[in-house]
N, C-alpha and C positions, 0 to 999 in steps of 0.2 A: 182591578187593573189586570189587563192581559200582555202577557209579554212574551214573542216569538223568539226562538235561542237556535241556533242552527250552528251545525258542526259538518266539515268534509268530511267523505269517504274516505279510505288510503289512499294515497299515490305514489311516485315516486319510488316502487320498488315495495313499499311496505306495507306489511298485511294490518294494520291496523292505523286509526288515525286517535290523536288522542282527546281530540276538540269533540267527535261524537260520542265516544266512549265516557266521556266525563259526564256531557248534559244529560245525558241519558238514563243517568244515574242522579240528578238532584234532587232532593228533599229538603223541601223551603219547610222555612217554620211558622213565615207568613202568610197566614190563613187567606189576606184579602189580594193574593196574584195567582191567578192562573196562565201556566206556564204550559207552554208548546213547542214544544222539540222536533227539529225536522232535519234527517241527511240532507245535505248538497251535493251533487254528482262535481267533483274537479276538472270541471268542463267548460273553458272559457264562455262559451255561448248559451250554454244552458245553466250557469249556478244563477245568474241574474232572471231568465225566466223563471227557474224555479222560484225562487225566492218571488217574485212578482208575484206569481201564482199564489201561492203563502198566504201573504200579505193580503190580497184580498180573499182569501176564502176565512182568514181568522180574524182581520180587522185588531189588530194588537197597538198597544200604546206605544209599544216600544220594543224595537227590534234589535238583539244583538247578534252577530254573526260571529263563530270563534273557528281556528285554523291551527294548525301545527306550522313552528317557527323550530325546525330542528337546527342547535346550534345557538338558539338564546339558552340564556340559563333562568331566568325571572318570568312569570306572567306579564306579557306585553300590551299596555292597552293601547292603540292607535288613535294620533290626533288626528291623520287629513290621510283622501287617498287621491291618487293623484290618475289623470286620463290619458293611459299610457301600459299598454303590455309591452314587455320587453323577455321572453321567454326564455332560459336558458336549460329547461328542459319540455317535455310536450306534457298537455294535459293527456286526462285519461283516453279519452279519444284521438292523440294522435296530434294535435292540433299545437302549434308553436309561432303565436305570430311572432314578429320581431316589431320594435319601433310604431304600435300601432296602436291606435289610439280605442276606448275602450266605447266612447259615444261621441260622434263626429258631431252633435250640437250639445256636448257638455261643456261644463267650463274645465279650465286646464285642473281646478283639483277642489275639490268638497271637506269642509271640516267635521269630524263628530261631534255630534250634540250634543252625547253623552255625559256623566258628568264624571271627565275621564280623572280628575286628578283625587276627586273625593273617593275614587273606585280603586286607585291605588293608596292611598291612605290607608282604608279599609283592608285591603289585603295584608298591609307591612302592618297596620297594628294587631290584624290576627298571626304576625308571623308565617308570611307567605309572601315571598320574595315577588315586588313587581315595582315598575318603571310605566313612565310615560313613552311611546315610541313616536318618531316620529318618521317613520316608514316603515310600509305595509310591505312593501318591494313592488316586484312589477310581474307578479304573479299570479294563480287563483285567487290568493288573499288578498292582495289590491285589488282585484277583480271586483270581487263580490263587496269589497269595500265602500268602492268608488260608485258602483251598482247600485248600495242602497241608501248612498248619498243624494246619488242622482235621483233614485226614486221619490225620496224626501223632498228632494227641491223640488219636483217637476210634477208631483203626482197626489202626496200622500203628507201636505205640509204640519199636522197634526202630532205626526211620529217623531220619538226621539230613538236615535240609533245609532251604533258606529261595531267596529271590529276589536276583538280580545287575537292577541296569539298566546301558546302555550307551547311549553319544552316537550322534548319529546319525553317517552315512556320510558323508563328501567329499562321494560326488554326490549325496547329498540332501541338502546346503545351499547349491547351486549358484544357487538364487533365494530365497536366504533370508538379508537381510543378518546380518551378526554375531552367524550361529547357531554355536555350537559343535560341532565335529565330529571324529571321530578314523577313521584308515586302520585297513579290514576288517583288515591284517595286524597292527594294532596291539590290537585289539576280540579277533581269533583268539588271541594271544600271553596273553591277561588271561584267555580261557576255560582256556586249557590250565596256566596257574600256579595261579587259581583251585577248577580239578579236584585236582590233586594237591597244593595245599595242605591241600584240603579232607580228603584222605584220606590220609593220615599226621597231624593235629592232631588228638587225643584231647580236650585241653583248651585253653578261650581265650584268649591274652593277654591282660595287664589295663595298657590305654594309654588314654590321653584321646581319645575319638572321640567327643564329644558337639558340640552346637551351641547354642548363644546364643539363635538364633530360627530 
């Protein structure tokens, strides 16, 4: 089984991101995935051609996309992303749409296929804080979310895929009072249960992962 894992560049000010910095660092123990890791540039228009790109030059089973969600405290897995930027800072290029939609023949929002609830289970019973999310926002990470939803529905019906967020790093809440943050060895540990949850789970578990508001 081959499974593509991608993680953004920094943005937003900061020299590190911690979704590339994790993959980058995995060491599966199962012998039968190969894993391909690949930067995204935080760049509305271009993380979805990258990834496109990707996706066919590696032909993977199953793709998952991960982002930095500075301000969660848990690994967040995403159910749905939705066709819809709404920017309230620019990407790295400059770029800020408002109110706009991310594919003018998509549908209004795409769910992951993932098998998001068994991949939290997994995390909390290794003692690694994570939740079901149920917004990506309306960001890079809904971006690339929605992206390879669409791709899935529209292109590539074979793949199973969806989006991970993760807290930020130690040292990028060093000037940031009572922001939450988790150790890259901790971030690394939830990519790599994550992966080979992902790929031995056929079907989802059916547990209470919803939320109130």
């Amino acid at each position: 089984m081959k499974i593509l894992i991608t993680g953004f560049d920094p943005f937003g000010g900061e020299s590190i991101n911690p979704s590339y910095e994790a993959i980058k660092r995995i060491k599966l123990d199962n012998s039968d995935i190969e894993l391909v890791t690949v930067e995204i540039p935080t760049v509305f228009d271009k993380c979805i051609d990258t990834l496109d790109r990707k996706i066919k030059e590696t032909e993977p089973d199953i793709v998952i996309c991960t982002g930095q969600a500075g301000g969660r405290f848990p690994i967040t897995v995403e159910r749905v992303g939705i066709n819809i930027i709404d920017a309230r800072i620019a990407d790295n290029e400059g770029n800020q749409y408002i109110d706009a939609p991310i594919k003018s023949d998509g549908e209004s929002a795409y769910f992951s296929n993932l098998p998001i609830k068994a991949i939290v289970k997994s995390l909390i019973n290794n003692k690694i804080p994570a939740e079901v999310s149920n917004t990506a926002g309306t960001f890079v990470c809904n971006n690339i979310l929605y992206g390879l939803l669409y791709l899935i529905n529209t292109k590539y019906p074979h793949i199973k895929g969806g989006f991970i967020h993760v807290p930020f790093l130690l040292e990028q809440v060093t000037d940031k009072r009572n922001t939450p943050s988790m150790s890259l060895e901790t971030i690394t540990e939830a990519m790599k249960i994550i992966v080979e949850t992902a790929a031995v789970t056929e079907t989802d578990i059916s547990e209470q992962g919803g939320a109130i508001c």
